[in-house]
C-alpha positions in Angstrom: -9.0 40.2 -3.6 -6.2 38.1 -5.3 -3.8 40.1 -3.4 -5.2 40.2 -0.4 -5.6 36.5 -0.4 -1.9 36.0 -1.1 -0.9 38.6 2.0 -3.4 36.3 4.0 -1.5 33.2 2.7 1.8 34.9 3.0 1.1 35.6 7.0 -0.3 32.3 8.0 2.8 30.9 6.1 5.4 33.1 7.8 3.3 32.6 10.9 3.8 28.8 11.2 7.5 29.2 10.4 7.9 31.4 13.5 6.2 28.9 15.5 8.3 26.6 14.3 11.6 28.8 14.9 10.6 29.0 18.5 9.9 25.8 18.9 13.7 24.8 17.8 15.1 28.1 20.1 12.9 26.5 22.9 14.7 22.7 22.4 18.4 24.8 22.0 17.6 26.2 25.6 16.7 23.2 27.3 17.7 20.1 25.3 20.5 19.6 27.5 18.8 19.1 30.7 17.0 15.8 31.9 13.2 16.4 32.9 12.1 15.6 35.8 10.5 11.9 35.3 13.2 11.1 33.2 15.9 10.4 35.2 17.7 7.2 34.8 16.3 6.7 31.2 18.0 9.1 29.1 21.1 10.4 29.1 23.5 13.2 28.0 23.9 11.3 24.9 20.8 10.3 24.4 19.5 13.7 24.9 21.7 15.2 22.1 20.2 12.3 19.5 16.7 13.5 20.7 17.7 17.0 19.9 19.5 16.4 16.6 16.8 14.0 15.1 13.9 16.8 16.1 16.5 19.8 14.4 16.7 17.5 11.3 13.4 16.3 10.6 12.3 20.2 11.6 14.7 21.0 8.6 13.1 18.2 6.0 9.9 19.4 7.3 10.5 22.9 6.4 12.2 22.4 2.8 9.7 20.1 2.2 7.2 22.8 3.3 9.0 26.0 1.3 8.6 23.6 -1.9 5.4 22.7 -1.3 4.5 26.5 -1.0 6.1 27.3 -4.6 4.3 24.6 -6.2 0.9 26.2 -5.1 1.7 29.8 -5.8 2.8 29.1 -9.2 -0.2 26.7 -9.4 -2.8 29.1 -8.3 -1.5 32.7 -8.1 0.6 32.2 -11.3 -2.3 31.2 -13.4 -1.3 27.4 -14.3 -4.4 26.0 -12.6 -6.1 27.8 -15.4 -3.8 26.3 -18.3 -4.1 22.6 -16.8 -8.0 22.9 -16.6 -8.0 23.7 -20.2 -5.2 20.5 -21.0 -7.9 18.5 -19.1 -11.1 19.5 -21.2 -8.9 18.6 -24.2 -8.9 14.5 -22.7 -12.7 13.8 -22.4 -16.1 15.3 -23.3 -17.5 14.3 -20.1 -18.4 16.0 -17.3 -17.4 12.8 -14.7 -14.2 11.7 -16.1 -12.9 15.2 -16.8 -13.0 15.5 -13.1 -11.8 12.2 -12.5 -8.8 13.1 -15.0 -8.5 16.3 -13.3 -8.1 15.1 -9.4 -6.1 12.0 -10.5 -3.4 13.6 -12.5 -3.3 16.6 -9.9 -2.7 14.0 -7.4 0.3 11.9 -9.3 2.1 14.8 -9.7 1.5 15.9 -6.2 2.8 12.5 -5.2 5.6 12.6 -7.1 7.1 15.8 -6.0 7.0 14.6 -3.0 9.2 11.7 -3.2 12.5 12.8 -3.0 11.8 14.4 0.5 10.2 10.6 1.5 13.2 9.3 0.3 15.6 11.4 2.5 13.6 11.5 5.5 13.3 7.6 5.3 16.8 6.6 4.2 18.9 9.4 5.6 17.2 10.8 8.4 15.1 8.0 9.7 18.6 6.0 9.1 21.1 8.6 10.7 19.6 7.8 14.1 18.5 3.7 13.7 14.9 3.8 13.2 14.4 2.8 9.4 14.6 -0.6 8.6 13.0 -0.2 4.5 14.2 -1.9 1.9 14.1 0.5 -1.6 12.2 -2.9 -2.5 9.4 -2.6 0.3 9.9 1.0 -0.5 8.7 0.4 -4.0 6.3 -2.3 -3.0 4.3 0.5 -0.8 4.6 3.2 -2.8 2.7 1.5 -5.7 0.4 -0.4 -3.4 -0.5 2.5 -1.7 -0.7 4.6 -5.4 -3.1 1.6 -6.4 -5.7 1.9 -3.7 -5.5 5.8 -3.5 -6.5 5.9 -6.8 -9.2 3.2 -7.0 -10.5 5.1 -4.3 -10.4 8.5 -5.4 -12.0 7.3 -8.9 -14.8 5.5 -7.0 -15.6 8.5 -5.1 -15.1 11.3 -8.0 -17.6 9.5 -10.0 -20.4 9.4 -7.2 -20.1 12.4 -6.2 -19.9 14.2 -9.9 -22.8 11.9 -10.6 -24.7 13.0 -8.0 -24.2 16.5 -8.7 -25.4 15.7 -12.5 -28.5 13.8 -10.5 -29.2 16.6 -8.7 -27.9 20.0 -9.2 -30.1 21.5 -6.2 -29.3 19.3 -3.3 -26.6 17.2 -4.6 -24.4 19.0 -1.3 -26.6 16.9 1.4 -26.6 13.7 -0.9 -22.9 13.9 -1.3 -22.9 14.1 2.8 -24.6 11.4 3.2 -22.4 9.3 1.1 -19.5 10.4 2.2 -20.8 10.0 5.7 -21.4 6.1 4.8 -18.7 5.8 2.7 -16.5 6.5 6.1 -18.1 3.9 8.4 -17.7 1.6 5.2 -14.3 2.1 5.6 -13.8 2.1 9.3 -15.5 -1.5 9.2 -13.4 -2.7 6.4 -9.9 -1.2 6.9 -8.6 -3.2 9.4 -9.6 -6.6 7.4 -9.3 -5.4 3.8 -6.4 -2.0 3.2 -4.3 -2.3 6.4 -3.4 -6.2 5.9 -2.1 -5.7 2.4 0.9 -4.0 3.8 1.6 -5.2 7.5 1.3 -8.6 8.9 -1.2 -8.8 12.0 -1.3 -11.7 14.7 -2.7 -12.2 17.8 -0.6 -11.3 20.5 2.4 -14.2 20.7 4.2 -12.9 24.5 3.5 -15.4 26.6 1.7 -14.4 29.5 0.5 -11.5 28.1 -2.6 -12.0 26.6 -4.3 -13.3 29.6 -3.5 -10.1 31.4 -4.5 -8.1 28.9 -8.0 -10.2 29.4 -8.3 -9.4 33.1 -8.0 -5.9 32.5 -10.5 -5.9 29.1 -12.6 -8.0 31.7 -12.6 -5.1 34.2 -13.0 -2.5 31.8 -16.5 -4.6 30.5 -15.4 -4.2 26.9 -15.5 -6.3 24.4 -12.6 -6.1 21.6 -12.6 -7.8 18.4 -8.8 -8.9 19.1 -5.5 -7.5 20.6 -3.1 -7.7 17.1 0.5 -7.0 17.0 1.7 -5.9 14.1 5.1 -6.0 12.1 6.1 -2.6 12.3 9.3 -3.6 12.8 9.7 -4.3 9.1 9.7 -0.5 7.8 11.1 1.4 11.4 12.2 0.9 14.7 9.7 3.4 16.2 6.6 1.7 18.1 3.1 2.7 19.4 -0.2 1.4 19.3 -3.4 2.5 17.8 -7.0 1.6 17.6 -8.8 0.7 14.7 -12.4 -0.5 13.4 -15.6 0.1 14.7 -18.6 -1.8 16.0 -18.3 -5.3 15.8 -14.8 -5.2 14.0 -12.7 -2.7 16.6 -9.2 -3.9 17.7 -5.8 -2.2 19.1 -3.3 -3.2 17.6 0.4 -3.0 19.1 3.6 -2.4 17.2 5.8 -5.4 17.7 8.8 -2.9 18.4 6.6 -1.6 21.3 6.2 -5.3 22.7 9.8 -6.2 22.8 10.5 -3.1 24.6 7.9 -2.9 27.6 6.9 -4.8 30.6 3.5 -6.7 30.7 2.4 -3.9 33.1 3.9 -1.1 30.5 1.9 -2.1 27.9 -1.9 -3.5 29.3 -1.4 0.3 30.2 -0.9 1.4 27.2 -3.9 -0.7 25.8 -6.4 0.7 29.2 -4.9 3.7 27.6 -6.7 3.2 24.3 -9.6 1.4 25.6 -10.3 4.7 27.8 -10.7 6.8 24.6 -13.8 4.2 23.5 -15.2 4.0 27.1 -15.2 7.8 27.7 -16.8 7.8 24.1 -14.0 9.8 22.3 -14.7 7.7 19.1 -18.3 8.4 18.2 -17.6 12.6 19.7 -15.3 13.0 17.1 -17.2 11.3 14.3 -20.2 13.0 15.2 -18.2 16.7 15.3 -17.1 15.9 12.4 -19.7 14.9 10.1 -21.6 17.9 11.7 -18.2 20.0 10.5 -18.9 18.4 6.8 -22.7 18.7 6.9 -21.8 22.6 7.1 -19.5 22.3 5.1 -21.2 20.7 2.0 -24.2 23.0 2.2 -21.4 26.4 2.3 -19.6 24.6 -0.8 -22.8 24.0 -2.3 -23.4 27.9 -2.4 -19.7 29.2 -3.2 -19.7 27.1 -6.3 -22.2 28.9 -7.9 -21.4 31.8 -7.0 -19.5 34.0 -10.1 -17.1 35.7 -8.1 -15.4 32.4 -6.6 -12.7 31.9 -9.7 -12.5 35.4 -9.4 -10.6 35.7 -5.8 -7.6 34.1 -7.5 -8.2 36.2 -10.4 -8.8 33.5 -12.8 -11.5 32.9 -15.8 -14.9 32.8 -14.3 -15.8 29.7 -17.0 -13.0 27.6 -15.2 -14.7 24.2 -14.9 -15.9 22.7 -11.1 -13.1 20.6 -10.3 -10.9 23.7 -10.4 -13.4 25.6 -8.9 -13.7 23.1 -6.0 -9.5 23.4 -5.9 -9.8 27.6 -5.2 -12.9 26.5 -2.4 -10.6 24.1 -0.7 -7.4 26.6 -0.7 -9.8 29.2 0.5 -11.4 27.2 2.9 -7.8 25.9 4.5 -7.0 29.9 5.2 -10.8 30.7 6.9 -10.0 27.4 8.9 -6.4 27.8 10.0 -7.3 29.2 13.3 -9.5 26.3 14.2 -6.5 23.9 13.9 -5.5 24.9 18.1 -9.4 23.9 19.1 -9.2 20.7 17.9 -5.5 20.3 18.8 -6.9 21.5 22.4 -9.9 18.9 22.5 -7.8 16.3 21.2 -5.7 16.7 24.3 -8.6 17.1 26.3 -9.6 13.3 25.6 -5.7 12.1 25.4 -5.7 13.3 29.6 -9.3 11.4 30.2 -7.8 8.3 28.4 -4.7 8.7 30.6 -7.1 9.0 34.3 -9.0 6.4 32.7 -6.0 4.1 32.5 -4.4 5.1 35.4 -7.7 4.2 37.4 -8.7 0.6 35.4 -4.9 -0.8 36.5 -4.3 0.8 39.4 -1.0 1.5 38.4 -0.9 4.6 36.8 3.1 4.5 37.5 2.6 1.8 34.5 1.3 4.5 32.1 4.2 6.9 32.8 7.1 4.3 32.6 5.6 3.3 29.4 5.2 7.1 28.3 9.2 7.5 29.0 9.9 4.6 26.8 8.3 5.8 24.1 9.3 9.1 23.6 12.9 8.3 24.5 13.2 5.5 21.8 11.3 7.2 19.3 13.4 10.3 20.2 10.6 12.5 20.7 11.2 16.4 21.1 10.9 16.5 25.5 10.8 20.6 25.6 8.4 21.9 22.7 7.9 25.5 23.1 4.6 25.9 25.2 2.9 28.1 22.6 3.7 25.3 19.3 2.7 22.7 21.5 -0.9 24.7 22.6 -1.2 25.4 18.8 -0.4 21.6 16.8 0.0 18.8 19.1 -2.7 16.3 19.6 -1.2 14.9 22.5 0.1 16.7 26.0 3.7 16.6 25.8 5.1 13.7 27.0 6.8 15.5 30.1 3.2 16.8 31.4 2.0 13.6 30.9 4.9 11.4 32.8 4.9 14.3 36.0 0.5 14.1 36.2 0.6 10.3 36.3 3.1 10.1 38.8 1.5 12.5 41.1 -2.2 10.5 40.3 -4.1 10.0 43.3 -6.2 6.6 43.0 -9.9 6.5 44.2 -8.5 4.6 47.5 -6.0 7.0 47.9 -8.0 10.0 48.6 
């Protein structure tokens, strides 16, 4: 089984490295021609810098990926999962902080192999072409800040959940989903006051002007938002969006301040209808809800593998390996059954991406708006205009941007038809 699992690894690997190939052969072919939609805002030269910056962060993206595939064969295949769970038994007698010991450490040095591809990709790559305006010092400052809370976090829940499991051994899989369930509303509610604040800066929106059109059209819509933030994004990178955060009582969107100072009015209450559509056509509370059904399921099949004998076994390690390990072969296991769900939810993310875009396009009236802002984006972020149809069907969560730009520009408003 050990070998079959490493053929099955082995395919999905080379697999995703194809799709990638074709993706890169697809942007080769066409990356010199401007789509239709696009005329007037990029040009030949522009083009090439959109084509060079998706070739080189493919590149990172791939070494970073071949590394990252080492590591876990050595780790798992080559038996040194088994000679680190022993190290960690040595540390503590007890069955909580022994797995506390054993996720926290495994993370670290995770992290830390990582860094050196961050580190390039920010201050090379991201450089190269304009975008990254880091400091090493705000560099540092995140990367410990970020260390901090991951691993005040990651403590916190380890020890619930390995408590719970002491608590009870029988059903501690639909106790654990319950807390885990609450634990990620908790967070939803407190994220946008309590994690994301400690490293950006958020305001109410300062354009003049703006914020009382954005009312009208919040007004129109009948929904209530906490606030309309912007955000200092342009701190760490040139690149701008907009996202929406919280829940309940607490949601907001909050705009990148690069994305401000490069739109219209028009270009961006569009781009906040935009966002507003995906909690109007209830795209929020359909993706918790499919995905605490996804964990429930989950829990109760982990719950079952866990004690079963054979599980260590697969990998061909020591059947007396402890949980924590145990849970590490059930997750790598787990990520192969999985893999070909990862185009269904890539699809039905897509699926609610084109409703928030009708949405939008209908609320302002303008849908001309949406796809003017669309072309902006993606040609100052540099954004890859000719994926391959079939990588784009399989990973992205969004329609690429050309399919987006030509539907809103042939959008038909209700008084139209």
């Amino acid at each position: 089984m050990k070998l079959t699992l490493f053929c099955l690894f082995a395919a999905i690997t080379t697999f995703t490295y194809w799709l990638r190939h074709i993706n890169l052969q697809h942007l080769k072919q066409h990356g010199a021609t401007v789509p239709e939609g696009f005329e007037g805002a990029i040009d030949e030269e522009k083009l090439r810098s959109s084509s060079a910056y998706t070739f080189d962060s493919s590149r990172l993206g791939l070494w970073d990926s071949l590394f990252d595939n080492a590591v876990l064969i050595a780790f798992l295949f080559g038996g040194v999962i088994t000679t680190y769970d022993r190290f960690i038994s040595t540390l503590s007698g007890s069955f909580t902080i022994s797995a506390i010991l054993f996720f926290l450490l495994l993370t670290w040095v995770s992290t830390l192999l990582g860094i050196p591809f961050d580190l390039y990709g920010t201050f090379r790559i991201e450089a190269r072409y304009g975008f990254n305006t880091t400091t090493p010092r705000l560099w540092l400052a995140d990367f410990f800040k970020a260390q901090a809370i991951g691993a005040i976090l990651l403590t916190f829940l380890i020890t619930v959940v390995f408590q719970l499991i002491s608590w009870s051994p029988q059903s501690w899989w639909l106790w654990v989903w319950g807390f885990m369930a609450l634990f990620s509303l908790f967070m939803m509610f407190i994220s946008p006051y309590v994690i994301e604040p400690i490293f950006n800066k958020f305001e109410p929106v300062t354009e003049e002007g703006l914020e009382d059109e954005i009312r009208i059209m919040m007004e129109k819509a009948g929904l209530k938002v906490g606030r309309v933030m912007q955000m200092d994004a342009s701190r760490r990178s040139k690149h701008s969006n907009a996202y929406f955060t919280g829940i309940g009582k607490v949601k907001r969107i909050v705009l990148f301040d690069t994305l401000i100072k490069q739109m219209s009015h028009g270009e961006i209450v569009a781009v906040l209808a935009h966002e507003i559509g995906h909690w109007k056509k209830g795209h929020i509370w359909k993706r918790l809800l499919w995905a605490e059904i996804m964990a429930l399921a989950g829990a109760w099949i982990s719950f079952k593998l866990l004690v079963w004998p054979g599980l260590p076994g697969l990998l061909g390690l020591p059947a007396d390996i402890s949980l924590p390990a145990k849970m590490v072969v059930l997750g790598f296991v787990a990520s192969l059954v999985l893999f070909p769900l990862g185009p269904f939810s890539a699809w039905r993310s897509r699926c609610h991406e084109r409703e928030a875009d009708r949405f939008a396009a209908d609320l302002t009236g303008r849908p001309q708006d949406l796809a003017s802002a669309m072309v902006k984006l993606s040609v100052e972020n540099l954004s890859n205009l000719f994926p391959h149809p079939f990588y784009a069907a399989f990973y992205y969560s969004h329609p690429p941007a050309v399919e987006r730009v030509r539907v809103l520009r042939e959008w038909k408003l209700p008084q139209d038809n």
